[in-house]
N, C-alpha and C positions, 0 to 999 in steps of 0.2 A: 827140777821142774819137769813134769810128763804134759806134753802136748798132745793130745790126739786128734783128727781131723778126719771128719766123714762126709760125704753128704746120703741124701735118700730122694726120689724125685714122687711127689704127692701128688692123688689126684685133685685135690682142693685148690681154692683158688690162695695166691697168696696173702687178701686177705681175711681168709677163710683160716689158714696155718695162724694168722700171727690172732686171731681168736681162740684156736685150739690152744695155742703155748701161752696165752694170758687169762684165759679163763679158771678164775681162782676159784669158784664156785664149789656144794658138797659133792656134786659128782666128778669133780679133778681124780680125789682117789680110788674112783672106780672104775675113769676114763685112762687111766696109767697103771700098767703092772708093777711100774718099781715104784707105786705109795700104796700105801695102806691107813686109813681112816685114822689109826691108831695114833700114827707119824705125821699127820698133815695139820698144818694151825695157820690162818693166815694173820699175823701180828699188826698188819698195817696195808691198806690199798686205795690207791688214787688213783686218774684213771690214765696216767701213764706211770706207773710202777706198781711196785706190792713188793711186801715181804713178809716171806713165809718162811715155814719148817716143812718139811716135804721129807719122805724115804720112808725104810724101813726097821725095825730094832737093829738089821744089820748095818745100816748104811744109811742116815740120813745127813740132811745140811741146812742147814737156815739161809738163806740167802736173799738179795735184792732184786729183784727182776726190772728192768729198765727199758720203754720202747715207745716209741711216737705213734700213734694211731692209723696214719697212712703211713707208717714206714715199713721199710723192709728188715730192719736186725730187732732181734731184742735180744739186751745183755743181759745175764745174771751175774753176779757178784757173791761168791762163795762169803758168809760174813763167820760160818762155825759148821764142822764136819765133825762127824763121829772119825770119820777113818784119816780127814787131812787136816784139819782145822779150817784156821779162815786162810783167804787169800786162792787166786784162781778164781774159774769158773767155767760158764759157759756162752759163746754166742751163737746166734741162729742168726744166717741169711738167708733171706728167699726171695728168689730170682725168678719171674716167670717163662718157663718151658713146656711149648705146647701149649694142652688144655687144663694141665696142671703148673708143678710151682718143685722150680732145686730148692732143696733147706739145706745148705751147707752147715755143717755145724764144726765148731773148735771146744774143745772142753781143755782146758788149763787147769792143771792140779801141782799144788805147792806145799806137798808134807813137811812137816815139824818132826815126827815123830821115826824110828825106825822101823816101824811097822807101815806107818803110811809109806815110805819111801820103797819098801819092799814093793808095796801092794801098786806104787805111781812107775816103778821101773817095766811091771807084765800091762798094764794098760796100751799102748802101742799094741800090742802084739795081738792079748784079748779084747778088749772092746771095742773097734770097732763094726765087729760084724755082730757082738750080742746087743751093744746099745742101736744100730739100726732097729735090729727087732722089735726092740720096747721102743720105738719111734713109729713102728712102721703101720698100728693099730692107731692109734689115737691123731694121726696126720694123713689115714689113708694111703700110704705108700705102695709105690708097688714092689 
């Protein structure tokens, strides 16, 4: 299992972020560089959860997205991955700092495969300073 843990500090308000990460709507895949319209379907949405298909031909996942309307986490729940399957995920806390909002975020990946497990051993290393980035547009970060 690869763990990775980042945070990025927003200038939105915290529940300004937990609208941005819930907002399943047609502009999610144009408000995120890692979906493309192609990859995105939302299968199911209530107005505390959804479950969707999100990524891209390289790397998508279907998964459960989970979170209380004044709260501060929402979970996702990895349910099928092209590169890991199911199982893992990710959650988002946001904590207010300043005049903005910390989103700590954990991403949990649990390959099946030897390719996923290749690809879950360099995640530590690589992502957290490239998945900041594809956070730091659609949350306003600095």
């Amino acid at each position: 299992m690869a763990v990775v843990r980042f945070h990025l500090v927003s200038t939105l308000s915290p529940k300004d972020v937990l609208g941005v990460l819930t907002d399943f709507g047609p502009s999610r895949a144009t408000a995120w560089p890692t979906i493309d319209a192609g990859h995105f379907e939302v299968h199911g949405l209530g107005d505390t959860w959804a479950e969707v298909t999100e990524g891209t031909a390289a790397a998508w996942e279907r998964a459960r997205y989970d979170w209380e309307p004044d709260g501060d986490t929402v979970t996702v729940t990895t349910l099928d991955s092209k590169l890991f399957g199911a199982g893992g995920g990710w959650v988002f806390r946001m904590t207010p700092e300043g005049d903005g909002t910390r989103v700590d975020v954990e991403l949990t990946r649990q390959p099946s495969t030897f390719k996923g497990k290749m690809l879950a051993s360099l995640l530590p290393l690589a992502a957290p300073s490239s998945l900041r980035k594809s956070f730091a547009g659609p949350l306003q970060a600095k």
